[in-house]
N, C-alpha and C positions, 0 to 999 in steps of 0.2 A: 439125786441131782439138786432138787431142792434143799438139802441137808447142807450139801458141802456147800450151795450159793448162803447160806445161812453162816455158818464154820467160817467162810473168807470175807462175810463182808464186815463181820465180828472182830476177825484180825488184823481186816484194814483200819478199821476202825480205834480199836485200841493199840495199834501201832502209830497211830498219830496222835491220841493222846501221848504216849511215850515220848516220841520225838518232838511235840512242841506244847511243854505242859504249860507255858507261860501264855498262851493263846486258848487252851482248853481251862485252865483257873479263869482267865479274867470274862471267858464265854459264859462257864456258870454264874461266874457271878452278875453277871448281866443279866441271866435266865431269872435268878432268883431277888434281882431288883424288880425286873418287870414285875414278878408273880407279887412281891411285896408292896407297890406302886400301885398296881392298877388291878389283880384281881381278889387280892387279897379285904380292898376296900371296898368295892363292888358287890362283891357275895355274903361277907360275912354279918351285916345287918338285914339282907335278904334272909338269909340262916335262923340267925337268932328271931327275927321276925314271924317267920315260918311255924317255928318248934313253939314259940307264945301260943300263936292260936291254934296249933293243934292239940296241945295239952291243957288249956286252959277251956276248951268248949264253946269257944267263941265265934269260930267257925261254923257251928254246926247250925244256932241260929243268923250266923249272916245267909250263907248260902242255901237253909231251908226254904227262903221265901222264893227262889226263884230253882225252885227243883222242878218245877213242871216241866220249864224252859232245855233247863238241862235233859230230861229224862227222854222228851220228844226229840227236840236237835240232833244229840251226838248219845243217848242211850248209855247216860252216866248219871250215876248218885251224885247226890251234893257233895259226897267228899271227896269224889274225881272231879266231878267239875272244878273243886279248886285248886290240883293238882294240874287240870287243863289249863287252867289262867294262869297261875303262876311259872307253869312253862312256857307259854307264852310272853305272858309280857318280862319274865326272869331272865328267860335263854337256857341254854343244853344243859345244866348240870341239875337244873332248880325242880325240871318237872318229872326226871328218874327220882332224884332224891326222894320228894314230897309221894311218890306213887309208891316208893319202896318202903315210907314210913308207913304210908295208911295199910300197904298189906301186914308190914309186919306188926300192927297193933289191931289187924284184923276186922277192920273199919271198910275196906275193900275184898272184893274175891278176887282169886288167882285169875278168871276171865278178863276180869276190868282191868285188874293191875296190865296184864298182856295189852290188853285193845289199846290202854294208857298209853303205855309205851311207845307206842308205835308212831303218835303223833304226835307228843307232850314233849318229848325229848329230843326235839331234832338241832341240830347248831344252827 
């Protein structure tokens, strides 16, 4: 049941792109004004910001001095801690990102990365 609700809303779907392709063009391209306008500009100096101080070490003495703070509160490293603020004050994409960098350069454990997640990432 679930299939075939999947299968017809597929068809409904691309049968209106067919029948009114001059409404489904000028839709995308609105989708992809927005994303070029507003989130495009918003994220990508947060990005490039982000990937400076994790590879440049810079991080690791800012947020050393207030590892105590972090490690009693919320039971996180200083390199989650800054995965914690930065999805905070970032918003949804910034605190998956930054927790999926630190694991994968192994500066995080799989534990943290999860507990990270759960709170770091929300919209």
């Amino acid at each position: 049941m679930k299939r075939l609700t999947v299968i017809c809303g597929f068809l409904i779907f691309l049968s209106f792109l067919l029948f009114f392709p001059k409404h489904a063009l000028a839709h995308a391209k609105a989708g992809l004004m927005l994303w070029f306008y507003t989130l495009l500009p918003s994220l990508l100096p947060f990005l490039i910001l982000s990937n400076l101080l994790l590879h440049t070490g810079i991080l690791d003495n800012f947020m050393q001095k207030s590892q105590i703070f972090w490690r009693k509160s919320f039971g996180l490293s200083s390199q989650g801690a800054y995965a914690l603020v930065l999805g905070i004050f970032c918003g949804y994409p910034m605190g998956a990102k930054i927790t999926a960098d630190l694991y994968e350069k192994h500066r995080i454990s799989k534990e943290e990365a999860s507990y990270l997640l759960t709170f770091s990432s929300y919209p």
